[in-house]
C-alpha positions as MATLAB code, in Angstrom:
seq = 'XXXXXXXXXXXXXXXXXXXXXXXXXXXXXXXXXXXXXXXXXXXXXXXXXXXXXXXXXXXXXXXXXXXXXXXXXXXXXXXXXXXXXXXXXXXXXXXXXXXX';
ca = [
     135.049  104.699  101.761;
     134.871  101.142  100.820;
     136.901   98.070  102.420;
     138.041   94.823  100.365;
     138.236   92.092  102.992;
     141.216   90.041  103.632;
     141.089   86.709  102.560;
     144.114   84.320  103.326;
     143.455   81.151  100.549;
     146.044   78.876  101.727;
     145.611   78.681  104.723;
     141.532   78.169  104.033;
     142.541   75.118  101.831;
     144.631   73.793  104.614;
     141.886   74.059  107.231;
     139.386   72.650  105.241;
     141.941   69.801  104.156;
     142.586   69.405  107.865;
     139.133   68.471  108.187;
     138.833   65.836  105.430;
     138.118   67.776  102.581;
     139.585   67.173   98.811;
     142.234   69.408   97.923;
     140.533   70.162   94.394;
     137.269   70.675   96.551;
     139.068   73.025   98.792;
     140.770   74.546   96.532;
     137.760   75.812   94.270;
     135.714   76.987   97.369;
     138.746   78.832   98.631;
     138.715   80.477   95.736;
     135.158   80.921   95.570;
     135.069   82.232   98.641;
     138.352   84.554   97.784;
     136.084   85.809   94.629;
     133.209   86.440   96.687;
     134.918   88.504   99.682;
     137.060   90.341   97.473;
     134.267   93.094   96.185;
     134.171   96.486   97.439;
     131.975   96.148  101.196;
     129.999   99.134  102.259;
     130.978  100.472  105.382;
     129.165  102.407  108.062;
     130.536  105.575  106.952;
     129.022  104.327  103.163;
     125.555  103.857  105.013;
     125.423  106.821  106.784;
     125.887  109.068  103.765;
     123.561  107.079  101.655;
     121.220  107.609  104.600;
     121.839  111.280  104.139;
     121.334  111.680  100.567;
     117.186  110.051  101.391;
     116.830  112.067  104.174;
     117.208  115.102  101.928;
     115.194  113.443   98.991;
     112.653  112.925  101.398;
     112.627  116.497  102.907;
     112.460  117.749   98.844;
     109.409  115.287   98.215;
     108.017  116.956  101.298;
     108.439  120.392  100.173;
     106.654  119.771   96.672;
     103.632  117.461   97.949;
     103.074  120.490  100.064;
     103.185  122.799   97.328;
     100.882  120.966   95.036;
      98.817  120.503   97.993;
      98.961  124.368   98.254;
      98.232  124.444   94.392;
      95.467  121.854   94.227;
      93.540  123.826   96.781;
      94.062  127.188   95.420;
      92.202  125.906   91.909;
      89.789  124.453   94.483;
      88.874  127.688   95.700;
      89.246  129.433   92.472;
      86.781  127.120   90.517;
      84.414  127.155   93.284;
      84.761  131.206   92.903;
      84.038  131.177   89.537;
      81.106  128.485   89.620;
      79.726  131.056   92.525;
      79.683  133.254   90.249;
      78.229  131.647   87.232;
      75.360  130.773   89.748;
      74.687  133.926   90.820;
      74.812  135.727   87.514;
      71.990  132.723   85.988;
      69.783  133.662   89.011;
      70.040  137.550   88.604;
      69.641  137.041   84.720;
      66.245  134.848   85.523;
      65.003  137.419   88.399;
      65.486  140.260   85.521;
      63.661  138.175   83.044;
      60.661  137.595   85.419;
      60.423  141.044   86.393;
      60.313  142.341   82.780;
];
């Protein structure tokens, strides 16, 4: 999926000897250059997939926020329940012990 570019380094040291520069000079940044060109490049097709891959990590982020969303406000409700509750049986326990 990758492309290595092609580099010609000969005629890169000419050219830049052509225009006044050293040989040694042109030499080592024609071979600098050479070195630096000659890793793997990622193409469009490379993008696009990566692309893909966090698209779908995104989607399955998405999908558990909203279920601990979901989660987080069914404990919500349930405490709130169970507090309701709690409250209710105090008052009914006090009501009883004033009426006795």
């Amino acid at each position: 999926m990758s492309a290595a570019v092609a580099f010609d380094t000969l005629k890169f040291v000419e050219k830049l000897e052509a225009a006044g520069v050293p040989h040694a000079q042109a030499k080592a940044t024609a071979e600098a250059f050479a070195e630096a060109t000659s890793q793997e490049l990622a193409t469009k097709a490379d993008l696009a997939v990566v692309e893909s891959k966090i698209e779908k990590a995104e989607l399955r982020l998405e999908a558990k926020l909203e279920a601990t969303k979901a989660e987080i406000i069914k404990w919500l409700f349930g405490t709130i329940g169970f507090q309701t509750l709690v409250i209710l049986g105090a008052v009914l326990a006090l009501a009883r012990l004033t009426h006795s």
